[in-house]
N, C-alpha and C positions, 0 to 999 in steps of 0.2 A: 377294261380289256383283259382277258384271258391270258394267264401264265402257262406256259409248259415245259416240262423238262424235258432234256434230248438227253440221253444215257447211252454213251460209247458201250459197247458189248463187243467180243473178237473169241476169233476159236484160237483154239492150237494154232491151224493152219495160217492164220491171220497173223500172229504171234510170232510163227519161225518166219514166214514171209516179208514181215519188216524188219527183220536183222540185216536183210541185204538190201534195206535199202539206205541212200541217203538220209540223216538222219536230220542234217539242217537241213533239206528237202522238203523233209516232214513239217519241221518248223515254221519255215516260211509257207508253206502250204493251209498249215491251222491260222497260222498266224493273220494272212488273207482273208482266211475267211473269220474269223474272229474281227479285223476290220470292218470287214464287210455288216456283218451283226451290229457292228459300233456304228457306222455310219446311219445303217439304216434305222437307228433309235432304241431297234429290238430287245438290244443284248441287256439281262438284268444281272447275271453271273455265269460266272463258270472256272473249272477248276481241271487240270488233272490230275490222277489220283497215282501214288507208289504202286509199287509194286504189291500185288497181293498177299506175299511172305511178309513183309514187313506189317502188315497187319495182326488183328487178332478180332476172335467171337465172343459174343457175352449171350450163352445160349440159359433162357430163362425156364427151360424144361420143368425146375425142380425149385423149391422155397433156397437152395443152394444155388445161387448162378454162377455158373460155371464159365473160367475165362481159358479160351486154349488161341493161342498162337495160329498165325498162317490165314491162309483160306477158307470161306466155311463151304466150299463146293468145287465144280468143276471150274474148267475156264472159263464155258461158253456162258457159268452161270453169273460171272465177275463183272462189274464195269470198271473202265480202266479213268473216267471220267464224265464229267458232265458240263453241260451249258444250258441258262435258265433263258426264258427268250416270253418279252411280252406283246403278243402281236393280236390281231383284229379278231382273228378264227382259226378254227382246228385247219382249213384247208391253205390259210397261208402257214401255221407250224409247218404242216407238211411241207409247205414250196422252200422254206430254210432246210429242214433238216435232209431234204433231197438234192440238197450245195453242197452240205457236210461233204469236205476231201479224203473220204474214207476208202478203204479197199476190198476187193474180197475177202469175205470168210469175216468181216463186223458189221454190227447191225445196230442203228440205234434203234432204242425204244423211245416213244414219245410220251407221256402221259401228261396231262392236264395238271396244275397245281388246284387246289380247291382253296376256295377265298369263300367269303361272310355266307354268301349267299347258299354254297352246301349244306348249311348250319342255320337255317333259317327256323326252323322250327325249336333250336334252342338258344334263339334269338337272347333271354334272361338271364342265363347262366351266366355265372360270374367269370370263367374264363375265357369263355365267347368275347365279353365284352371289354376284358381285360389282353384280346389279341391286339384291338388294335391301335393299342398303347404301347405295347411293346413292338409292335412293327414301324410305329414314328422313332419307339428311343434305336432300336438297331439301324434304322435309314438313319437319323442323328451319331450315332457311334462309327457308324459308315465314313461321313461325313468328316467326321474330325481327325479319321484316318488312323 
């Protein structure tokens, strides 16, 4: 079955517009639906993310990579989070991420994860085949908490 990631996106307006809201509102609202993910088997991860200040870019422009603090773009270009979801087909991704308790002015993006089969043609290569070694030891590292 097909993985895909759901990427929270929000403008400005999205942004001053939940200051006024309830904020354990907000909580119990993701939180529902983050159950909901759980129950129905879907849910593979998810996370939400700081604040964009508290980050920083490692911009590989130059044989120099250059690390600067902050954002590396507008708002609407930020995600503020994400949730990874493994379900049947692209048209139930969409029936999940049209639940998402989101509000005007965010948008999630959906994209596919790519597994073996995007990579079939380099089926030999030594990384290829050393993925899905490391995808048992992190589901094992998972595991042991």
């Amino acid at each position: 079955m097909p993985k895909y990631m759901l990427i929270m996106r929000s403008t400005q307006e999205a942004l001053d517009a939940s200051k006024d809201l309830d904020f354990e509102a907000i909580i119990n609202a993701m939180g529902a639906y983050n159950e909901s993910l759980m129950q129905a088997g879907v849910m593979v991860g998810g996370e939400g993310l700081s604040d964009p200040s508290e980050g920083f870019v490692v911009d590989f422009s130059s044989d120099d990579k250059v690390v600067t603090d902050g954002p590396y773009g507008e708002v609407h270009e930020l995600f503020n989070g994400f949730w990874m979801i493994q379900v049947a087909d692209k048209d139930e991704a969409i029936e999940w991420a049209r639940r998402c308790p989101l509000g005007p002015g965010t948008k999630l993006e959906v994209r596919r994860i790519t597994d073996e089969s995007d990579f079939a043609d380099f089926a030999d290569n030594e990384y290829i085949q050393k993925e899905e070694g490391w995808r048992d030891e992190l589901a094992h590292k998972a595991e042991q908490g």
